[in-house]
PDB file of N, CA, C and O in Angstrom:
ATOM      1  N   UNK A   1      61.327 -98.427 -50.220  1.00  0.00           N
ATOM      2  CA  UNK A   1      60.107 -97.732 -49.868  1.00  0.00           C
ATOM      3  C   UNK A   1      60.352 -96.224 -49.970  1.00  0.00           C
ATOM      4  O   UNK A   1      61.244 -95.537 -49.471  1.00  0.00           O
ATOM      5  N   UNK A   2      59.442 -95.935 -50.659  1.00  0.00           N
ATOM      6  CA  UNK A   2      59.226 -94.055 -50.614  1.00  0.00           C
ATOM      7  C   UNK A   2      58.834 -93.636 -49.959  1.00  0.00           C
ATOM      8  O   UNK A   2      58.053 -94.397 -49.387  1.00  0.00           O
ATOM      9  N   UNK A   3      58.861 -92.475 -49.458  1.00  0.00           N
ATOM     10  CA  UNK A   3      58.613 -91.618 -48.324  1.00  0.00           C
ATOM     11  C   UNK A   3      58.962 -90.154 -48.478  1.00  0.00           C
ATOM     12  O   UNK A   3      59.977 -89.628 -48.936  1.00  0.00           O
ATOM     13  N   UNK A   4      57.836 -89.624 -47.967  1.00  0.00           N
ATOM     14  CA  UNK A   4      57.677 -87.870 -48.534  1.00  0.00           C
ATOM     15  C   UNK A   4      58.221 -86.996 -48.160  1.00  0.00           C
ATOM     16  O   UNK A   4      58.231 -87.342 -46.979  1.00  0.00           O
ATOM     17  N   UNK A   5      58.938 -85.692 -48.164  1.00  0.00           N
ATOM     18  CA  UNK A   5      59.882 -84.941 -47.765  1.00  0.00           C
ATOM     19  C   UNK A   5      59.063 -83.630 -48.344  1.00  0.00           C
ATOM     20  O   UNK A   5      58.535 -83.540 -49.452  1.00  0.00           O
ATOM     21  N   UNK A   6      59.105 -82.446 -47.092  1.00  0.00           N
ATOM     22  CA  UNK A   6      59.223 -81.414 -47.342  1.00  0.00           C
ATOM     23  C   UNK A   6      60.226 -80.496 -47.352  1.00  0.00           C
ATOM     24  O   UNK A   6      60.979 -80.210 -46.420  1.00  0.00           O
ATOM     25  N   UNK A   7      60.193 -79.945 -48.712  1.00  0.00           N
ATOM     26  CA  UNK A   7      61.204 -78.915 -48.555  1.00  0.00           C
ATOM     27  C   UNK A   7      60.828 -77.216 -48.542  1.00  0.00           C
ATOM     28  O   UNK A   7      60.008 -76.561 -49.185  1.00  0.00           O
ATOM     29  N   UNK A   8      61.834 -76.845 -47.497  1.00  0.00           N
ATOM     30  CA  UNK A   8      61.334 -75.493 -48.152  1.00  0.00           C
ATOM     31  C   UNK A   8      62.546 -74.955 -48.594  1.00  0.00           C
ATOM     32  O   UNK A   8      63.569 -75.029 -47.913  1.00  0.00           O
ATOM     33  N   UNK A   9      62.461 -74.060 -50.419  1.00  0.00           N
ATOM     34  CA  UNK A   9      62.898 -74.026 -51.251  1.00  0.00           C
ATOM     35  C   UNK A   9      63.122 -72.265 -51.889  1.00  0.00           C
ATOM     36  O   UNK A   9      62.009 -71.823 -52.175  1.00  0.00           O
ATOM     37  N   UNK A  10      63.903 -71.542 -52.076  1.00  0.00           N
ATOM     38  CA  UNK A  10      63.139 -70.483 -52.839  1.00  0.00           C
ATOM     39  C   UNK A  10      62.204 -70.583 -53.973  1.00  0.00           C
ATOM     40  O   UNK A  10      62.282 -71.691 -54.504  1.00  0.00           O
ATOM     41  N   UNK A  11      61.479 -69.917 -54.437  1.00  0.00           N
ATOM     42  CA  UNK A  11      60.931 -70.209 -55.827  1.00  0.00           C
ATOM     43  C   UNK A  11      60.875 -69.892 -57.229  1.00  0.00           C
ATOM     44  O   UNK A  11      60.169 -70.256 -58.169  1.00  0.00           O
ATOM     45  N   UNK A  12      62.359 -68.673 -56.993  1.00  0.00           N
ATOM     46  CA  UNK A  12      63.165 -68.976 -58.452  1.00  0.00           C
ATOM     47  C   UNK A  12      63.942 -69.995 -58.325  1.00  0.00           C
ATOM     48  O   UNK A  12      64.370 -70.411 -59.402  1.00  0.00           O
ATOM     49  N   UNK A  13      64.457 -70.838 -56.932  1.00  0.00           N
ATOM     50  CA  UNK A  13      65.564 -72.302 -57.489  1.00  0.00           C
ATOM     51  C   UNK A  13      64.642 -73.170 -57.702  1.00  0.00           C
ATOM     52  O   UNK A  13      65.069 -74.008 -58.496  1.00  0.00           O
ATOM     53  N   UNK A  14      63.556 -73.388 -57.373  1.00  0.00           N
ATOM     54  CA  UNK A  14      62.183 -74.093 -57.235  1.00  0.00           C
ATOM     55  C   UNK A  14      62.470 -74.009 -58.974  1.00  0.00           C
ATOM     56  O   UNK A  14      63.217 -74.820 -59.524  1.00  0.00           O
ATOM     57  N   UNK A  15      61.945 -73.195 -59.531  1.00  0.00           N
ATOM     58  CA  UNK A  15      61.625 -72.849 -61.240  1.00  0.00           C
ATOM     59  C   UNK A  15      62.567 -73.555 -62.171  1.00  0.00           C
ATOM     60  O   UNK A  15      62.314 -74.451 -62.976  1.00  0.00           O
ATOM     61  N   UNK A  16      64.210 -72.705 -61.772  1.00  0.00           N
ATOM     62  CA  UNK A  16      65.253 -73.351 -62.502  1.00  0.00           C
ATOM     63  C   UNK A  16      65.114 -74.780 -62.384  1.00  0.00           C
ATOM     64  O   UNK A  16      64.863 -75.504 -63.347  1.00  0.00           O
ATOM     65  N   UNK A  17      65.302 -75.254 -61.005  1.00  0.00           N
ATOM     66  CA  UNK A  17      65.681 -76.935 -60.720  1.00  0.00           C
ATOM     67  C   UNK A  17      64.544 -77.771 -61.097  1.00  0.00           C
ATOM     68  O   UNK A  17      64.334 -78.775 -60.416  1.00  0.00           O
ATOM     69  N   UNK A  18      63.999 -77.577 -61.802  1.00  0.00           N
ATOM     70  CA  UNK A  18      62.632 -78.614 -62.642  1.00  0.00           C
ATOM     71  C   UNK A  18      62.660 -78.406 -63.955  1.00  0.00           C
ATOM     72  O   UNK A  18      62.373 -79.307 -64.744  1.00  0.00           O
ATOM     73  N   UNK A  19      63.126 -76.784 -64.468  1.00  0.00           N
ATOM     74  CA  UNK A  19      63.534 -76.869 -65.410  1.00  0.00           C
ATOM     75  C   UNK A  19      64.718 -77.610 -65.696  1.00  0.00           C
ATOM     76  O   UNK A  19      64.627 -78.209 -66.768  1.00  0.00           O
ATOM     77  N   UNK A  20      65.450 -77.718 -65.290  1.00  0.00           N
ATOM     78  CA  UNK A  20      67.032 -78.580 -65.116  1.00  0.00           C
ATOM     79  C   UNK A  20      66.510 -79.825 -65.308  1.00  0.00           C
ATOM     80  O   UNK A  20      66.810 -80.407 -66.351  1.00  0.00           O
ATOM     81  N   UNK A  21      65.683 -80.431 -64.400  1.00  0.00           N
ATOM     82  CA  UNK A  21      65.216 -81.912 -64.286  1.00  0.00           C
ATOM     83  C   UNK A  21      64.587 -82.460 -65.490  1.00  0.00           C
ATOM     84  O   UNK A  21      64.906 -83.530 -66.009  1.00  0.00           O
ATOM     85  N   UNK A  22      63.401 -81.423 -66.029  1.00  0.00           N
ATOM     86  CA  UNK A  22      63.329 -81.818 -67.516  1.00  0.00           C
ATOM     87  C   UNK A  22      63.840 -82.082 -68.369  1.00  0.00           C
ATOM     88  O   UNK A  22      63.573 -82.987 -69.159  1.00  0.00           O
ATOM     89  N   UNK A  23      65.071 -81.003 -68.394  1.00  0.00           N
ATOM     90  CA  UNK A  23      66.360 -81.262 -69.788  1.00  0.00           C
ATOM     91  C   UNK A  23      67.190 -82.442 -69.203  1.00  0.00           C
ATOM     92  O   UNK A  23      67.972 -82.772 -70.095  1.00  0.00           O
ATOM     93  N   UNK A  24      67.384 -83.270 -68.046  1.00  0.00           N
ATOM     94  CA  UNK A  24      67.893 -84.174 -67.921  1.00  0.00           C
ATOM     95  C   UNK A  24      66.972 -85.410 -68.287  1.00  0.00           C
ATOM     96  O   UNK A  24      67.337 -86.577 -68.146  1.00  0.00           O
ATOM     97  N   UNK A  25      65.696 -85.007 -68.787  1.00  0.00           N
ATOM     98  CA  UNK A  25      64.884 -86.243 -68.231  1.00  0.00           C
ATOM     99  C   UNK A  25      64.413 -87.141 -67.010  1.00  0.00           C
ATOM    100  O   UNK A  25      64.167 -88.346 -66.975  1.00  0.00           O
ATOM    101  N   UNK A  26      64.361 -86.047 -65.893  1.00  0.00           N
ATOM    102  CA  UNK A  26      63.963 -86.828 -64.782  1.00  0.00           C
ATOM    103  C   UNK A  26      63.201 -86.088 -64.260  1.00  0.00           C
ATOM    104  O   UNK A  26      62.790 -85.052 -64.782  1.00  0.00           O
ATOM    105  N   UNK A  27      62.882 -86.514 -63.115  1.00  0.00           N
ATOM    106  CA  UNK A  27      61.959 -85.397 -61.974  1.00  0.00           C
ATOM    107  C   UNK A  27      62.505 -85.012 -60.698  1.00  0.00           C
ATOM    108  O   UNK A  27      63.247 -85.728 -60.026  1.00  0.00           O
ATOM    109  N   UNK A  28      62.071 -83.733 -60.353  1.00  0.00           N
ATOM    110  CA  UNK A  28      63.028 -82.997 -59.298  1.00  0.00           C
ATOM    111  C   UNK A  28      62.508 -84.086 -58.224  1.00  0.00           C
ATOM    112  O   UNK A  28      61.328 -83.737 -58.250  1.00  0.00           O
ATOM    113  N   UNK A  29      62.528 -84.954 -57.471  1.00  0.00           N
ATOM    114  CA  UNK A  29      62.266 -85.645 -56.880  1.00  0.00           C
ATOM    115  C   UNK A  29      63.656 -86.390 -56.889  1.00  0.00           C
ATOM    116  O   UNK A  29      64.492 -86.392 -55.986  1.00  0.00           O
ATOM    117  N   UNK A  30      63.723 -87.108 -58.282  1.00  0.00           N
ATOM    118  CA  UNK A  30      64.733 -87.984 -58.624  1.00  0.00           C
ATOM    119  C   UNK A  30      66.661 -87.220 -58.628  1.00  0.00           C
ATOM    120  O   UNK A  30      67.753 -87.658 -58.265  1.00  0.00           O
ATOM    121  N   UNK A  31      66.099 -85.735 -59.342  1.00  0.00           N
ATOM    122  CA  UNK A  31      67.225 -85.091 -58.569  1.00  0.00           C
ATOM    123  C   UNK A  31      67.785 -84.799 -57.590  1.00  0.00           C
ATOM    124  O   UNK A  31      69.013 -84.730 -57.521  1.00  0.00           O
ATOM    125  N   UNK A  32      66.840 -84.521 -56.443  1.00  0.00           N
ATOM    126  CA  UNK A  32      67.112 -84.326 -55.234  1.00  0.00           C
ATOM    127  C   UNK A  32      67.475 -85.583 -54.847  1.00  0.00           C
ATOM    128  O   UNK A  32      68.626 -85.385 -54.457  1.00  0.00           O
ATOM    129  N   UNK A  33      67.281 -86.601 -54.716  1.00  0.00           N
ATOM    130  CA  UNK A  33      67.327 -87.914 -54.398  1.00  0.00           C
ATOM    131  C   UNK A  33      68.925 -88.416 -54.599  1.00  0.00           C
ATOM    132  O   UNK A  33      69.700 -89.063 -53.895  1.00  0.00           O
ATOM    133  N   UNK A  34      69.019 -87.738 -56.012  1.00  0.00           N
ATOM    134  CA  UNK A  34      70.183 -88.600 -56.620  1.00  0.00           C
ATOM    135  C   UNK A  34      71.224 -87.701 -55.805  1.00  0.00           C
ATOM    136  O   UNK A  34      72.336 -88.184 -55.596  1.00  0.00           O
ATOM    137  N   UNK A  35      70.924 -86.413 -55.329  1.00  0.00           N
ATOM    138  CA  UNK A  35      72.011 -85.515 -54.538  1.00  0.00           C
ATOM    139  C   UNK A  35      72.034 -86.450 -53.891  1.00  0.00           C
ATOM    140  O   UNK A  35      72.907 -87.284 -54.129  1.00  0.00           O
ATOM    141  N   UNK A  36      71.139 -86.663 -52.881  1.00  0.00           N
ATOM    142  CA  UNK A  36      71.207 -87.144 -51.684  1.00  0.00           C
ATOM    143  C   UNK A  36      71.992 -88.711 -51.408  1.00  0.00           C
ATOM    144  O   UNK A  36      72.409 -89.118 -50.324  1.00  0.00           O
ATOM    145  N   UNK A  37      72.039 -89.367 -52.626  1.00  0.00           N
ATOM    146  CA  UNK A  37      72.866 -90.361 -52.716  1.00  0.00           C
ATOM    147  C   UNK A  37      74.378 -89.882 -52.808  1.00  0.00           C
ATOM    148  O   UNK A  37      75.194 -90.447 -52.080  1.00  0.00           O
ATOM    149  N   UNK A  38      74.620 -89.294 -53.306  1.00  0.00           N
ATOM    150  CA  UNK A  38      75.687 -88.724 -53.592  1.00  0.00           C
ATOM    151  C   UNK A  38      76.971 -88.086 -52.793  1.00  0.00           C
ATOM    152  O   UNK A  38      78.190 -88.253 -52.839  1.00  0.00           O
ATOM    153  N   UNK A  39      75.993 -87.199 -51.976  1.00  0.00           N
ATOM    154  CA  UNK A  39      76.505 -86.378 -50.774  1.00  0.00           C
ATOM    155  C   UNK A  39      76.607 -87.688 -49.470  1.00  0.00           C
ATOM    156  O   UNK A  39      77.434 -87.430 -48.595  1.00  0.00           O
ATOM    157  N   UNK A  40      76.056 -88.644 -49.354  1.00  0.00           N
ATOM    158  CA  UNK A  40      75.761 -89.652 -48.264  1.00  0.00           C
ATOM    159  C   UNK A  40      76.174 -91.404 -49.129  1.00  0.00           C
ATOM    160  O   UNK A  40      75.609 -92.411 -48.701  1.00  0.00           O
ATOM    161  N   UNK A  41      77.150 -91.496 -50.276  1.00  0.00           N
ATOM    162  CA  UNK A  41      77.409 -92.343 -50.710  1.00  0.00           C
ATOM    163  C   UNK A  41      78.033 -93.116 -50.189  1.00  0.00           C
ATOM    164  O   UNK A  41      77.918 -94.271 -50.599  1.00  0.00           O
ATOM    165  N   UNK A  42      79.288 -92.748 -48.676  1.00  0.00           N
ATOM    166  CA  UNK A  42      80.151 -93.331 -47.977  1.00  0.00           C
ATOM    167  C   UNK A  42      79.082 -93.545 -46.921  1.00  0.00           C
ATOM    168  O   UNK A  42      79.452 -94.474 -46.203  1.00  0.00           O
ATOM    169  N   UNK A  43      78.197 -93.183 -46.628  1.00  0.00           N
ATOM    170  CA  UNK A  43      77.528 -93.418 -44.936  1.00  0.00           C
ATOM    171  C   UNK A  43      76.499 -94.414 -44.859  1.00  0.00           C
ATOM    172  O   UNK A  43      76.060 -94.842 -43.792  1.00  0.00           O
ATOM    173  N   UNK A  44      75.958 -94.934 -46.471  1.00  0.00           N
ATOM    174  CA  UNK A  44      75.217 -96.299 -46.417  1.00  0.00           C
ATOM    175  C   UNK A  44      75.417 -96.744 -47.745  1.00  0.00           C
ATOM    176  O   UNK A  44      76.068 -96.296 -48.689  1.00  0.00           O
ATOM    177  N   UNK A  45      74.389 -98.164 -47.516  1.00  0.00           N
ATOM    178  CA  UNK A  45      75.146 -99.262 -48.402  1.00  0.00           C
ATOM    179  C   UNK A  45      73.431 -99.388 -48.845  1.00  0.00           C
ATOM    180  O   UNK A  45      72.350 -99.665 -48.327  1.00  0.00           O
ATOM    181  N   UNK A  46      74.053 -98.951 -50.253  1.00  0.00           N
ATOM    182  CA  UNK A  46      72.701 -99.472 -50.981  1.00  0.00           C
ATOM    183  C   UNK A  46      72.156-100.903 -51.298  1.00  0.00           C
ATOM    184  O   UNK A  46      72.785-101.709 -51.983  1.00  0.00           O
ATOM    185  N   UNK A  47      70.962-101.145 -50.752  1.00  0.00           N
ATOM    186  CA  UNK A  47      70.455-102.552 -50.804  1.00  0.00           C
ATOM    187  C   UNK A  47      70.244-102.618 -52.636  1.00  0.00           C
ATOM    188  O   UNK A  47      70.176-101.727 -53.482  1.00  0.00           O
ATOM    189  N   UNK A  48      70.188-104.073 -52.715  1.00  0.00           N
ATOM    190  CA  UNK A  48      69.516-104.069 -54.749  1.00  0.00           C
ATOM    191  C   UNK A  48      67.810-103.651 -54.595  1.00  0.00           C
ATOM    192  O   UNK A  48      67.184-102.921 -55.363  1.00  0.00           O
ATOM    193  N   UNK A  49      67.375-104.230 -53.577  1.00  0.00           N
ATOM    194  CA  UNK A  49      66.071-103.546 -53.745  1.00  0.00           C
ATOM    195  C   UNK A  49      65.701-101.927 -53.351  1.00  0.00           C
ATOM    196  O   UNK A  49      64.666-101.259 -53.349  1.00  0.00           O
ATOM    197  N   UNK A  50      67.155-101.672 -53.016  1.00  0.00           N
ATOM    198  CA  UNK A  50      66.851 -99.946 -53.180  1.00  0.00           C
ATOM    199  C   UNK A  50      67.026 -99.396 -54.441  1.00  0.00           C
ATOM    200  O   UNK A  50      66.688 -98.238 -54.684  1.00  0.00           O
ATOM    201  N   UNK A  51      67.529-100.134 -55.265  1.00  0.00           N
ATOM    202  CA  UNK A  51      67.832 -99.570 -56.751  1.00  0.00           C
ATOM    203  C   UNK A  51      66.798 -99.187 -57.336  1.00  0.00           C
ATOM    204  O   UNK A  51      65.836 -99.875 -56.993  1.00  0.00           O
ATOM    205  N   UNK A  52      66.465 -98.158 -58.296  1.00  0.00           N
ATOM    206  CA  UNK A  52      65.541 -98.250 -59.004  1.00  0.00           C
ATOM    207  C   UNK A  52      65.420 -98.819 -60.507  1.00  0.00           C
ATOM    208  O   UNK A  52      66.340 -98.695 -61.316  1.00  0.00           O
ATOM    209  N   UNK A  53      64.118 -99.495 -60.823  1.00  0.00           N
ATOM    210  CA  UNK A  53      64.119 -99.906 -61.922  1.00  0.00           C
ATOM    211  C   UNK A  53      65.105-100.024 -63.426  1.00  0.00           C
ATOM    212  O   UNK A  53      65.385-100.946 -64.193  1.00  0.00           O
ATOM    213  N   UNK A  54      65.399 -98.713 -63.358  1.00  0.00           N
ATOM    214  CA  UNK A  54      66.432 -98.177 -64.765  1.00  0.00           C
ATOM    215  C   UNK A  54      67.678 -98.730 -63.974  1.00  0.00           C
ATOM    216  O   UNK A  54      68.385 -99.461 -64.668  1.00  0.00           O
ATOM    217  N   UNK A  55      67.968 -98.604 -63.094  1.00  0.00           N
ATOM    218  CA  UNK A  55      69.744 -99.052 -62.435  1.00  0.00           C
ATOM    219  C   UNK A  55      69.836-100.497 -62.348  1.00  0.00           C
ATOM    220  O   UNK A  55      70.859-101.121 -62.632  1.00  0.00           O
ATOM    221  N   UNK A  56      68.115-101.327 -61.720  1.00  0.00           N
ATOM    222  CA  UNK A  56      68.325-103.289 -61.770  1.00  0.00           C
ATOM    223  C   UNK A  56      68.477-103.304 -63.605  1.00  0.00           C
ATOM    224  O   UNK A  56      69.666-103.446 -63.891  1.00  0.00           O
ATOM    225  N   UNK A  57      67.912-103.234 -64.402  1.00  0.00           N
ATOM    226  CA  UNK A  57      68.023-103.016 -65.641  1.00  0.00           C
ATOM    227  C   UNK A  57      69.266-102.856 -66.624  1.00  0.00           C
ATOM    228  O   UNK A  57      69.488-103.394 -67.709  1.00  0.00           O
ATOM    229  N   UNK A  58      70.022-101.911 -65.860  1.00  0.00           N
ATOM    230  CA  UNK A  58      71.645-101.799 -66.487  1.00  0.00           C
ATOM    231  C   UNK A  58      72.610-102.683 -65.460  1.00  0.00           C
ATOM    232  O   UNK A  58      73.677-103.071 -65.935  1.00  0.00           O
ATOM    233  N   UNK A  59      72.353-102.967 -64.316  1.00  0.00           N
ATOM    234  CA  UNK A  59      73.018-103.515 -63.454  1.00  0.00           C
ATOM    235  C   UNK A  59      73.789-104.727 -64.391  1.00  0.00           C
ATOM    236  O   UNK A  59      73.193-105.522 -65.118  1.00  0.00           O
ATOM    237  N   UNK A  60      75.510-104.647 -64.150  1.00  0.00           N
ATOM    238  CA  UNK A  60      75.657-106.353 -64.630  1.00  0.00           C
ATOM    239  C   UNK A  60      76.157-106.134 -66.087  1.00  0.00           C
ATOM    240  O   UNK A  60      76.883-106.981 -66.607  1.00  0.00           O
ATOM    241  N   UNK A  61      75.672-104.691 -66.940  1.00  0.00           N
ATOM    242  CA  UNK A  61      75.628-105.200 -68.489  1.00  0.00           C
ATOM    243  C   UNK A  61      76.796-105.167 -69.012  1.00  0.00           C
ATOM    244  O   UNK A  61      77.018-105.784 -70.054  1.00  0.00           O
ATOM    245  N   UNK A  62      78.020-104.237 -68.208  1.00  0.00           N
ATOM    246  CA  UNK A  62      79.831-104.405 -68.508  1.00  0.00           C
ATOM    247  C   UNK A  62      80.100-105.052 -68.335  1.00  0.00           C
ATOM    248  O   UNK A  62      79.375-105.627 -67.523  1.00  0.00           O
ATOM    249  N   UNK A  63      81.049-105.658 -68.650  1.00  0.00           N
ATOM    250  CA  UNK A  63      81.997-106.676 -68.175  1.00  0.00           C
ATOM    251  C   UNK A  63      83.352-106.211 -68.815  1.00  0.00           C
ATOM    252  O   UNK A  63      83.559-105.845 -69.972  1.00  0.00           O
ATOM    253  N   UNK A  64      84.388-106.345 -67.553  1.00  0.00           N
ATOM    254  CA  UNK A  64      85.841-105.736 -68.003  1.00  0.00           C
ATOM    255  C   UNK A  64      86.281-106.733 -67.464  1.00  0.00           C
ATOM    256  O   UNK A  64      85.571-107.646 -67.043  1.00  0.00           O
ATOM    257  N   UNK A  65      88.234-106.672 -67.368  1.00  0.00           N
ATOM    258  CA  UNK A  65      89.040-107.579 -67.098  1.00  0.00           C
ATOM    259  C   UNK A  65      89.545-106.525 -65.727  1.00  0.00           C
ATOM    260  O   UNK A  65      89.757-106.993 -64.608  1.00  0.00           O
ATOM    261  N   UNK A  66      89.661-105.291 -66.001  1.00  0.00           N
ATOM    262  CA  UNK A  66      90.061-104.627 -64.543  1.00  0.00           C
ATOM    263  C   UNK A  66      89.391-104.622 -63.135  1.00  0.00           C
ATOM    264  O   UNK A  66      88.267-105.124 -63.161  1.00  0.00           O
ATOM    265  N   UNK A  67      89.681-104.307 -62.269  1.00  0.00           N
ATOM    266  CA  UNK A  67      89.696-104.272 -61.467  1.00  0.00           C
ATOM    267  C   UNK A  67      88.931-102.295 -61.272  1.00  0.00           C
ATOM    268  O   UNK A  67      89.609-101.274 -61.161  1.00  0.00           O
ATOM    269  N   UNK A  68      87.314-102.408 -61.301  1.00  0.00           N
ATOM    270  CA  UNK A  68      87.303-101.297 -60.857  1.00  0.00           C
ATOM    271  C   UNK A  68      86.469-100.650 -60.041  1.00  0.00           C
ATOM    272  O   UNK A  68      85.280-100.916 -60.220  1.00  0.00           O
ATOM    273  N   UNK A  69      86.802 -99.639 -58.933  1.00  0.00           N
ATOM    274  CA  UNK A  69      86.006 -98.709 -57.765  1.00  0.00           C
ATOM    275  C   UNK A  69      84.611 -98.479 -58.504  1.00  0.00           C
ATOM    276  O   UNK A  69      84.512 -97.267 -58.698  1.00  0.00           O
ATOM    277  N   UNK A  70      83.436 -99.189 -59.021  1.00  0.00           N
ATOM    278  CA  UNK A  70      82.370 -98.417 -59.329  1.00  0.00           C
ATOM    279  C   UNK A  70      81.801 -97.440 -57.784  1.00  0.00           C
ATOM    280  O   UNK A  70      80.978 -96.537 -57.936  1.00  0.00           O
ATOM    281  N   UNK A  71      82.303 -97.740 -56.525  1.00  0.00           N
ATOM    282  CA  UNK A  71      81.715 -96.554 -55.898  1.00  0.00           C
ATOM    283  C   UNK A  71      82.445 -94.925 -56.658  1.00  0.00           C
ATOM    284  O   UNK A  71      81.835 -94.157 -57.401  1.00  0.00           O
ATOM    285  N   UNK A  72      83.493 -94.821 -56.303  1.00  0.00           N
ATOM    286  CA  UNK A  72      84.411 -93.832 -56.690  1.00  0.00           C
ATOM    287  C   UNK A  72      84.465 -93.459 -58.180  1.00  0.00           C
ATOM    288  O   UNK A  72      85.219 -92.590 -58.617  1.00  0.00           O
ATOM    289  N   UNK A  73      83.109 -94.604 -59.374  1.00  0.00           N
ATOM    290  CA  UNK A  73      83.789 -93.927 -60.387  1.00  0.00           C
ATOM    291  C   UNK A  73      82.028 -93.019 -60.100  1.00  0.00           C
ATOM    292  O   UNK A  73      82.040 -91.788 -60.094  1.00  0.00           O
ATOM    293  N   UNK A  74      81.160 -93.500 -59.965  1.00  0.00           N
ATOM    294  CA  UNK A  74      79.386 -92.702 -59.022  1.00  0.00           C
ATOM    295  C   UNK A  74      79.779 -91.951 -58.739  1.00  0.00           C
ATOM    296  O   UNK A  74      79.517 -90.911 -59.343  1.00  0.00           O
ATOM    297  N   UNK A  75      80.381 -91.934 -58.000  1.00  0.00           N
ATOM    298  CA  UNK A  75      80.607 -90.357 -57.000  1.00  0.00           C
ATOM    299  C   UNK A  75      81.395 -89.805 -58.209  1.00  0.00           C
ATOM    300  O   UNK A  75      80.498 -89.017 -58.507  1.00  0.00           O
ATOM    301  N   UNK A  76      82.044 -89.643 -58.860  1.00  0.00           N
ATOM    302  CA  UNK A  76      82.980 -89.083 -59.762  1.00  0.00           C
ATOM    303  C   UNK A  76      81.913 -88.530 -60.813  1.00  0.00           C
ATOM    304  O   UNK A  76      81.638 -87.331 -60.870  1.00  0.00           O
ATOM    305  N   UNK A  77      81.411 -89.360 -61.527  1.00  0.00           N
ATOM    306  CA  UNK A  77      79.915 -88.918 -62.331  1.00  0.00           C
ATOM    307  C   UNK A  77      79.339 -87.883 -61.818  1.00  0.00           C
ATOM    308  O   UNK A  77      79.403 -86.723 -62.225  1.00  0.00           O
ATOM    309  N   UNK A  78      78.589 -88.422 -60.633  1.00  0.00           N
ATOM    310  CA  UNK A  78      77.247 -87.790 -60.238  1.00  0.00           C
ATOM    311  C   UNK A  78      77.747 -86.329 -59.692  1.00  0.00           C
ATOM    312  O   UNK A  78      76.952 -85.391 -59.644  1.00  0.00           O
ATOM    313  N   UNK A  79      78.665 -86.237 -59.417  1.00  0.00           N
ATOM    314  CA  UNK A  79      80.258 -85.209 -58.841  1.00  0.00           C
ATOM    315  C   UNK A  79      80.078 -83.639 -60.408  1.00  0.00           C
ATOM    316  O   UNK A  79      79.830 -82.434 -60.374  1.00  0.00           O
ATOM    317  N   UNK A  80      80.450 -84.882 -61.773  1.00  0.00           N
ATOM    318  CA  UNK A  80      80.430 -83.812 -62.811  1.00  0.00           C
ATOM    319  C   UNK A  80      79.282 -83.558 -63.353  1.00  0.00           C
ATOM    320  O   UNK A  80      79.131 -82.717 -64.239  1.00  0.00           O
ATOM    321  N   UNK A  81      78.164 -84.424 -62.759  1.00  0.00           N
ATOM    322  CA  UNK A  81      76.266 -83.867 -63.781  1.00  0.00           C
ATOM    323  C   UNK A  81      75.960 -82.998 -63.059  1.00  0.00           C
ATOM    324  O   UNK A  81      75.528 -82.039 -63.698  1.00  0.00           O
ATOM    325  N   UNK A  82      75.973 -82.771 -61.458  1.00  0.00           N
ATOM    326  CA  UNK A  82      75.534 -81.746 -60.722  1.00  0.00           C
ATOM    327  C   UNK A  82      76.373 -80.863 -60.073  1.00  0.00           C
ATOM    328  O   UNK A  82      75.920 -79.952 -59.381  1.00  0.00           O
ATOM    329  N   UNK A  83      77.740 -81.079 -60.259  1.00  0.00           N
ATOM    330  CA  UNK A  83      78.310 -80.055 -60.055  1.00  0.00           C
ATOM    331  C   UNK A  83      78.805 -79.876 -58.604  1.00  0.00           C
ATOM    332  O   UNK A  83      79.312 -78.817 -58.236  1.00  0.00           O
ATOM    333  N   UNK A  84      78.641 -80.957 -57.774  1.00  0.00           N
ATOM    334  CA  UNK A  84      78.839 -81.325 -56.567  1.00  0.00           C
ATOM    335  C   UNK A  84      80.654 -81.746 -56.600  1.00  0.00           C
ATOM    336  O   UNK A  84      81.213 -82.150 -55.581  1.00  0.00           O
TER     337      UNK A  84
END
């Protein structure tokens, strides 16, 4: 379930960070969001019906023989797209 958030923002980071969101293809919504997963990745446990559409979609499509941390390799990603 979604639920609305106000922020208050400057409004040159306001400008940049949507411009940013465009060249990623998403919406500052989905950016902020994806921080927020990110920064709070150890403090809850994502349900599958919290996933969104594009993530049930890829969910499942690797398959390896190792043994591997997909929390730690997320956080590692989402760590080098935003710079966190």
């Amino acid at each position: 379930m979604n639920t609305k958030l106000t922020l208050t923002i400057e409004k040159e980071v306001i400008k940049i960070a949507k411009e940013y969101a465009k060249e990623k293809g998403q919406s500052l919504s989905e950016m902020v969001e994806n921080y927020f997963k990110l920064v709070t990745v150890k403090r809850i446990k994502i349900k599958e019906e919290q996933l969104s559409p594009k993530v049930k979609k890829l969910r499942g499509i690797i398959k390896t023989n190792e043994k591997l941390d997909y929390k730690q390799i997320l956080t590692e990603e989402l760590s080098k797209k935003y710079g966190v």
